[in-house]
C-alpha positions, 0 to 999 in steps of 0.5 A: 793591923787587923785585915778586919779593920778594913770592914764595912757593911755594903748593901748589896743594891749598891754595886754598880751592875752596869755602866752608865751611859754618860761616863762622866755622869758618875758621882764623886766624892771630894775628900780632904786626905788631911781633914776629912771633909766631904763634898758630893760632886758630879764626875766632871766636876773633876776640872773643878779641882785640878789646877794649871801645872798638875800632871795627871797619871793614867793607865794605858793598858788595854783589857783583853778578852781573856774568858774562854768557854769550851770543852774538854776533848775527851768527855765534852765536860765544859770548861771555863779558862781565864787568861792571866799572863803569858809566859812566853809564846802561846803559853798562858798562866790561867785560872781553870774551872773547875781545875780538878778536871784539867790535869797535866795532859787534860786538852779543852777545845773552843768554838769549832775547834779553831782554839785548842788548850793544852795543860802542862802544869798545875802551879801551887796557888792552883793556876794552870800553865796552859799552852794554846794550839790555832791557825792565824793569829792569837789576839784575832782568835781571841777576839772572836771567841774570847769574852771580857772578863769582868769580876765575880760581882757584876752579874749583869752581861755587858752589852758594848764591851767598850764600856769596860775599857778606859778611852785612852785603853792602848797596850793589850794585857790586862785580865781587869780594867783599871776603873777609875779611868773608865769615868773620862771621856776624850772630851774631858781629858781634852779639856784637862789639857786646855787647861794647862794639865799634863797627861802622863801615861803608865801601863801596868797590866792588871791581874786578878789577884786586885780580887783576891780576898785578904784572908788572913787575920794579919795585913802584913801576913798577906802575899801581894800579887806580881804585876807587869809595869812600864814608865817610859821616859817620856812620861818620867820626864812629864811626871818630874817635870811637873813636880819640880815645878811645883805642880801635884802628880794625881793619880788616876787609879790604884794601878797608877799608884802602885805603879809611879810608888814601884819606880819613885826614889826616896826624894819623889822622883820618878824613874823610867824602867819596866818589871814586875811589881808586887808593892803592898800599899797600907797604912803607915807606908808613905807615899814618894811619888803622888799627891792625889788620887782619883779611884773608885770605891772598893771593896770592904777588907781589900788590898785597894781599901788599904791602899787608899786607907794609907793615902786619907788615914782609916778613918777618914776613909771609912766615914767617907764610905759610910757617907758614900753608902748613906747617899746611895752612891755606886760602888766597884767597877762600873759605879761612882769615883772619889777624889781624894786630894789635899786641897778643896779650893775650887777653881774660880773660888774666892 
């Protein structure tokens, strides 16, 4: 399996640049995962589609401003530091540019010197143990001079950096939004509830490395990236409880995704626990937890395009986004979102 079987032209104009004012305004595409039939919806029109029973997966976690802009204490050359996991204490796993300025020893200064970075250790993929030095709290020190951090291809500024959080955002540490939450409002998911819907909630803290381009020829030569989960009780026994009952688990995100199919039992059932998961999701894997699953369009040769390549079948998806693209639909982050389910009977029709 070739990481080029996984291309497909994207004209630049398409990519979201900034999220629109009603988040549950977006387009959805509505694909069968076993023909490949389209419909062409409005994001709402989710309710639609979801029946009494299903339980409905989301991500809680909460983005944090993990972009920090400063300089470096002896020569005043300016230096970008991005957060991607703590280690322990006040010691961050980051992502330094330009790195060949910040060696074992280099200290960067932020704002009026309340923030101040140390660097311990170059990692072999090039990232930087970083060990921060402030008065007062961390997270309030963050939040005051830290900036989100979207990815390389929005280049617009984010005026309300609520706009990428999710509405339910809860449990800060992630360095990117899981996005196909960002289409929900509390109005929304308080009339998925009223209908009979269950809402479980799981965290996984997303790393940059959903970014990292494939750069190998061979998918299986590709080393997935580790991210922190936690399925709680509580939401394992939503979860089980539903599919015993008959009901779909939909998944709201790749990140949701991964994170039930890192905890599932061979038989489907969901197991409460936290760790790391590194979990490579491509065509030919087959799926234990879900049955469904709202995402966003992503980017062409990526890990989340073959996530959802193995959920639909590759061709199914790729004439899926040649429609997306011929209808001028958003892609990435802050555009249009696709369901994809095994069922298009809508509710209410004959």
């Amino acid at each position: 399996m070739k990481t080029s079987d996984f291309y497909f032209d994207l004209p630049q104009e398409l990519i979201a640049q900034d999220p629109l004012e009603d988040r549950s305004s977006s387009r959805l595409l509505v694909l069968d995962r076993e023909t490949g039939e389209i419909r062409h919806r409005v994001f709402r029109d989710i309710l639609s589609y979801l029946k009494k029973g299903d339980c409905l997966v989301i991500n809680d976690t909460k983005v944090i401003p993990a972009r920090l802009m400063g300089t470096k204490k002896d020569t005043g050359a300016g230096i970008e530091i991005l957060l991607l996991k703590r280690r322990e204490n006040d010691i961050w796993e980051t992502l330094v540019r330009p790195g060949k300025k910040c060696r074992p020893g280099a200290r960067v200064v932020f704002g009026n010197g309340d923030l101040e970075a140390e660097v311990l250790e170059v990692l072999p993929d090039g990232n930087r143990l970083v060990q921060f030095a402030y008065q007062g709290i961390f997270e309030e020190v963050l939040d005051r001079l830290g900036q989100m951090p979207l990815p390389p291809y929005i280049t617009h500024p984010l005026k309300d950096r609520n706009r990428y959080q999710t509405v339910y955002a809860r449990y800060e540490g992630s360095a990117a939004a899981p996005t196909a939450g960002l289409h929900f409002t509390e109005e929304l998911l308080e009339q998925i509830r009223a209908m009979g819907v269950e809402i479980a909630r799981v965290t996984l803290h997303v790393g940059l490395g959903t970014f990292r381009p494939v750069k190998v020829e061979n998918v299986l030569d590709h080393h997935m990236h580790s991210e922190y989960y936690q399925v709680t009780r509580e939401a394992a026994d939503l979860i089980n409880s539903a599919k015993k009952a008959g009901g779909r688990i939909i998944s709201v995100g790749t990140t949701s995704t991964r994170t039930l199919e890192s905890v599932a039992l061979e038989d489907g059932t969901v197991q409460a626990g936290s760790g790391n998961t590194e979990i490579f999701i491509y065509p030919g894997y087959r799926f234990k937890a879900i049955d469904g699953l709202i995402t966003n369009f992503h980017l062409p040769e990526s890990t989340l395009l073959m996530l959802v390549s193995a959920l639909a079948g590759r061709d199914h998806i790729l004439k899926a986004y040649e429609e997306a693209v011929k209808e001028r639909y958003r892609f990435f982050s802050f555009g249009d979102a696709m369901f994809i389910t095994d069922d298009l009977m809508e509710a209410g029709a004959e």
